[in-house]
C-alpha positions in Angstrom: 0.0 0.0 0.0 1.8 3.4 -1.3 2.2 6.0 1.7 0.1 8.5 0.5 -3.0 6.1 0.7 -2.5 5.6 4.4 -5.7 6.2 6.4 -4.6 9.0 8.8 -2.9 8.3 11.7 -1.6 5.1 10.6 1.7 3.6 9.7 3.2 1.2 7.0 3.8 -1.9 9.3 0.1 -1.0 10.7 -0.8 -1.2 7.2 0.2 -3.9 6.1 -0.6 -6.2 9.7 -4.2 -4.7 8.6 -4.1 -6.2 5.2 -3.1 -9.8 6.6 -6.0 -9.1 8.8 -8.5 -8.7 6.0 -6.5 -11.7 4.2 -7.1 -14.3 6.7 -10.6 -13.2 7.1 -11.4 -13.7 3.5 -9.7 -16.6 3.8 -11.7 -18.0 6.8 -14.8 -16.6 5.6 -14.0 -18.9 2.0 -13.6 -22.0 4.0 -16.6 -21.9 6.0 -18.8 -21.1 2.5 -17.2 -24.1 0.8 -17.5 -26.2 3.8 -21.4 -25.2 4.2 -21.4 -26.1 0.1 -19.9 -29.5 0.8 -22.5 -30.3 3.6 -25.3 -29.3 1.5 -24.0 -31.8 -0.8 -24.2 -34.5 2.2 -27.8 -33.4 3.0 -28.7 -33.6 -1.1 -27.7 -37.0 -0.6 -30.7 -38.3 0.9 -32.0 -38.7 -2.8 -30.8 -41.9 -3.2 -32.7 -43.1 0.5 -35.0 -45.4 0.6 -37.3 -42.7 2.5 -37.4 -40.4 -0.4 -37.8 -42.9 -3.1 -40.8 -43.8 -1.2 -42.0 -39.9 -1.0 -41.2 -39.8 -4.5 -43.2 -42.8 -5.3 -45.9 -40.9 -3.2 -45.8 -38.0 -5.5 -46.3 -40.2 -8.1 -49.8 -41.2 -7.0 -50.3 -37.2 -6.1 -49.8 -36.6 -9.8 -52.5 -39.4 -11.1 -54.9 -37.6 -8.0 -53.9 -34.2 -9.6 -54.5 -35.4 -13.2 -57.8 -37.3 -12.4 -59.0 -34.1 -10.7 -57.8 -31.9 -13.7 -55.8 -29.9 -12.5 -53.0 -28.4 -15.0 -49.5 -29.6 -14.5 -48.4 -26.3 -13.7 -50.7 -25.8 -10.6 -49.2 -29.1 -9.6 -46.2 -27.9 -9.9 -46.5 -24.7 -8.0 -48.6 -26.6 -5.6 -45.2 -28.9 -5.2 -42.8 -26.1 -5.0 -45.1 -23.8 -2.3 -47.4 -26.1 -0.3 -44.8 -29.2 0.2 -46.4 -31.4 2.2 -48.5 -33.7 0.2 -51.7 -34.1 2.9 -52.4 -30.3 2.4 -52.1 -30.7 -1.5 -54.6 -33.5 -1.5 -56.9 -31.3 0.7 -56.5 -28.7 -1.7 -57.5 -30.8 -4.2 -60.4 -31.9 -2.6 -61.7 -28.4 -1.6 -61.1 -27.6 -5.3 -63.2 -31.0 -7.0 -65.8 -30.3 -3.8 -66.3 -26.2 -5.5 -65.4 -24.9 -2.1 -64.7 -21.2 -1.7 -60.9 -20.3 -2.3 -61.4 -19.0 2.0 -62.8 -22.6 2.7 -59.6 -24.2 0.6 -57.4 -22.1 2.3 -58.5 -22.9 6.0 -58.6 -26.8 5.3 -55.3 -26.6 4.0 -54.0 -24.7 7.2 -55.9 -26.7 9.5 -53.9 -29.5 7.8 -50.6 -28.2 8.5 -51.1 -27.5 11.9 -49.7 -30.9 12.3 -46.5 -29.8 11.2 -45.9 -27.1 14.3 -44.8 -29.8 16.7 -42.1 -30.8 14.2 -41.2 -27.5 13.5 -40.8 -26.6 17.5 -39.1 -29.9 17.9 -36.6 -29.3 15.0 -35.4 -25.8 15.8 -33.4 -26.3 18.4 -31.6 -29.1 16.7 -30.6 -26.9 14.1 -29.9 -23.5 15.4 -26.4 -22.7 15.7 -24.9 -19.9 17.3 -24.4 -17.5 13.9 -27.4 -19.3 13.0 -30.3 -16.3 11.6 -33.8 -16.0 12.2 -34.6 -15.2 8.3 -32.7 -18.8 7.4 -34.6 -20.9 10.4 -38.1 -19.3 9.0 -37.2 -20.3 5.3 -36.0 -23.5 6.5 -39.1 -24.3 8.0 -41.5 -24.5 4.8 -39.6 -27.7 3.9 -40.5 -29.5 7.0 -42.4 -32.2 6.6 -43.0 -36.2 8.0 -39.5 -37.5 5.5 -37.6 -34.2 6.1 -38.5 -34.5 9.6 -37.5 -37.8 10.2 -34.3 -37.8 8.2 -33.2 -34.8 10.4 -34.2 -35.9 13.6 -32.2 -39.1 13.0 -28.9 -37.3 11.3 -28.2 -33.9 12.9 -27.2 -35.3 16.1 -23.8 -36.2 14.1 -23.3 -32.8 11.9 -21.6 -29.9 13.6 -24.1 -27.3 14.6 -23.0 -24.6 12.7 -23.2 -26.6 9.4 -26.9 -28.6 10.4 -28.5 -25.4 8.7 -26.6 -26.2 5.5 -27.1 -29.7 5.8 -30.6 -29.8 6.3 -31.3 -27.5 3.5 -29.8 -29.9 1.0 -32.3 -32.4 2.6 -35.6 -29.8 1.9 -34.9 -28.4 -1.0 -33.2 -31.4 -2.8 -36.9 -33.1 -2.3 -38.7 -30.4 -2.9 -36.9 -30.3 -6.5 -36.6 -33.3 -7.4 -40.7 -33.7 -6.4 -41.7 -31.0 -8.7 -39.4 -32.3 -11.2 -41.5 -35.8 -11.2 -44.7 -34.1 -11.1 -44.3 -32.9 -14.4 -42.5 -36.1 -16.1 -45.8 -37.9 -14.6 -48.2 -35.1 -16.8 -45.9 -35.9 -19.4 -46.1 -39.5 -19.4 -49.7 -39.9 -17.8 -50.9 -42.0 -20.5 -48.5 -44.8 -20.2 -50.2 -44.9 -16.1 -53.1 -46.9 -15.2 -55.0 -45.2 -12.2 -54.5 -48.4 -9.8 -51.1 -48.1 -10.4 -51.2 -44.0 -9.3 -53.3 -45.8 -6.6 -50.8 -48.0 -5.1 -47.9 -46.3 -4.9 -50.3 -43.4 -3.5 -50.5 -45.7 -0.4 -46.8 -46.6 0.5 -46.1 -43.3 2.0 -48.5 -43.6 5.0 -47.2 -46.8 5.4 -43.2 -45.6 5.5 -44.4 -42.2 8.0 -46.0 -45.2 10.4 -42.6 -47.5 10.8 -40.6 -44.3 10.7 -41.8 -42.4 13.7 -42.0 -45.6 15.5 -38.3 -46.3 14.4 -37.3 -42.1 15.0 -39.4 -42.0 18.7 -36.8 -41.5 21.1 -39.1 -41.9 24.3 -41.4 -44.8 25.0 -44.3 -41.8 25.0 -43.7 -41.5 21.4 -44.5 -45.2 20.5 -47.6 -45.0 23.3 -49.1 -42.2 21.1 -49.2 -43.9 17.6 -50.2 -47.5 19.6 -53.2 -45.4 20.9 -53.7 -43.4 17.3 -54.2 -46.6 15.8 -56.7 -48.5 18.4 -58.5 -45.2 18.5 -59.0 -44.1 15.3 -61.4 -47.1 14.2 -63.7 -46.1 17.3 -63.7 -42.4 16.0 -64.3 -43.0 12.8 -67.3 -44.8 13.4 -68.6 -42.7 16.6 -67.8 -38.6 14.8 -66.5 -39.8 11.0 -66.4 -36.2 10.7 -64.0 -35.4 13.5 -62.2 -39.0 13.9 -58.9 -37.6 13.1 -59.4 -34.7 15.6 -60.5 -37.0 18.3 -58.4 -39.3 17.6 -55.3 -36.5 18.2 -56.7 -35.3 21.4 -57.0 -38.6 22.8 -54.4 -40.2 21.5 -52.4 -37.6 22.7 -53.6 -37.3 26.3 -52.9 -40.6 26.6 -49.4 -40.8 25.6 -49.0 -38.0 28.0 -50.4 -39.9 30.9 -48.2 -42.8 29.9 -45.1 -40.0 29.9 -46.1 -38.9 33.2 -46.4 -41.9 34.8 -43.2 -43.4 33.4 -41.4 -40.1 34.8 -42.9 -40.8 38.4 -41.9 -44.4 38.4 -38.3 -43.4 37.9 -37.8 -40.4 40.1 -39.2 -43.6 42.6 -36.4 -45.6 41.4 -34.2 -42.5 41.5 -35.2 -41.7 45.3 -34.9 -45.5 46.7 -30.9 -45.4 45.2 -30.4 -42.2 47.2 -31.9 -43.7 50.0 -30.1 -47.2 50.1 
């Protein structure tokens, strides 16, 4: 740096310790970009799972729904790249072939997500590092649903915390993509499809989101609440059809609390007799 660009007041060896400053900044600030690159790689990864080649199969079936309904490809599309989580999509769909106001549509469809909060308050502290910003956590949240979910809550115990952000975005929008991407080959290709085919593979993603939060629960309250989901949701449904699933949540729920709270008092027991002895 020539003298006569010195800021004022400083000196050439003050300079020029100021410029290595800046250097090794750049420098750091380079290799934490490329190493949140190469973890969003890792997360992208996921692909090739067998958890999203079964929500891929999933969208598959969405797309024969969509079709079937008549719905254009790109309203699937959109609905793909903006609503995510397939549940809300087909209850879009529904409102739509049922003529329903576009205020009905939009309050079954958030009524549906609801569902997702708990995953969303459960997943926030796992990601949220300590340069980690609000604005990244709120974007990060539209790709949380049941698969995303699940393969973060198994996975980000073992990535660095400052690099889970990165990591699970590669997860979310790597599916999302690649989702909106087979939506449209399946518009283009829907006449090669019989419908019990769309049907079929329609049906395997329930089936993965059951063994998968049995297999993610990491307390026995967990398991108690999908036992009692599935032994109450029969009754429900043919009690309140209208409001099985509803019930079915409130009860189901309370009583996988009960279970929690009961499991909690037996060991503070076992805790207190070891003090004791």
């Amino acid at each position: 740096m020539p003298d006569h660009q010195l800021p004022s007041g400083q000196t050439v060896p003050q300079a020029q310790a100021a410029d290595r400053k800046a250097d090794e900044y750049n420098g750091d600030a380079a290799s934490t970009f490329a190493e949140r690159v190469q973890w969003f790689g890792r997360g992208s990864k996921n692909i090739f799972s067998i958890p999203a080649l079964l929500l891929i199969s999933s969208f598959t079936g969405f797309s024969g729904l969509a079709i079937e309904s008549g719905i254009s490809m790109g309203q699937a599309v959109f609905m793909t790249l903006t609503i995510w989580a397939l549940p809300a999509k087909v209850v879009l769909i529904g409102a739509i072939s049922a003529g329903s106001s576009m205020a009905a549509a939009a309050l079954a469809v958030a009524l549906s997500s609801v569902r997702l909060m708990p995953m969303v308050v459960a997943l926030l502290p796992e990601l949220k590092g300590q340069r980690s910003r609000k604005i990244t956590l709120l974007f990060l949240s539209h790709f949380v649903a049941v698969t995303a979910w699940v393969m973060a809550m198994e996975q980000l115990r073992h990535i660095p915390r400052d690099l889970r952000t990165s990591y699970f975005a590669g997860i979310g929008v790597t599916l999302v993509l690649t989702n909106a991407c087979v939506v449209a080959l399946i518009y283009l290709l829907s006449a090669n499809f019989p419908p019990l085919l769309f049907a079929a593979l329609f049906m395997l993603t329930p089936m993965y989101f059951l063994t998968s939060l049995w297999r993610s629960s990491r307390e026995q309250a967990g398991k108690a609440a999908l036992l009692s989901g599935l032994l109450i949701f029969p009754v429900m449904h043919a009690i309140v059809p209208g409001y099985d699933l509803l019930l079915t949540g409130l009860v189901g729920g309370a009583v996988a609390f009960g279970f929690h709270l009961y499991v909690e008092s037996l060991r503070r027991k076992e805790a207190q007799k070891e003090v004791l002895s």
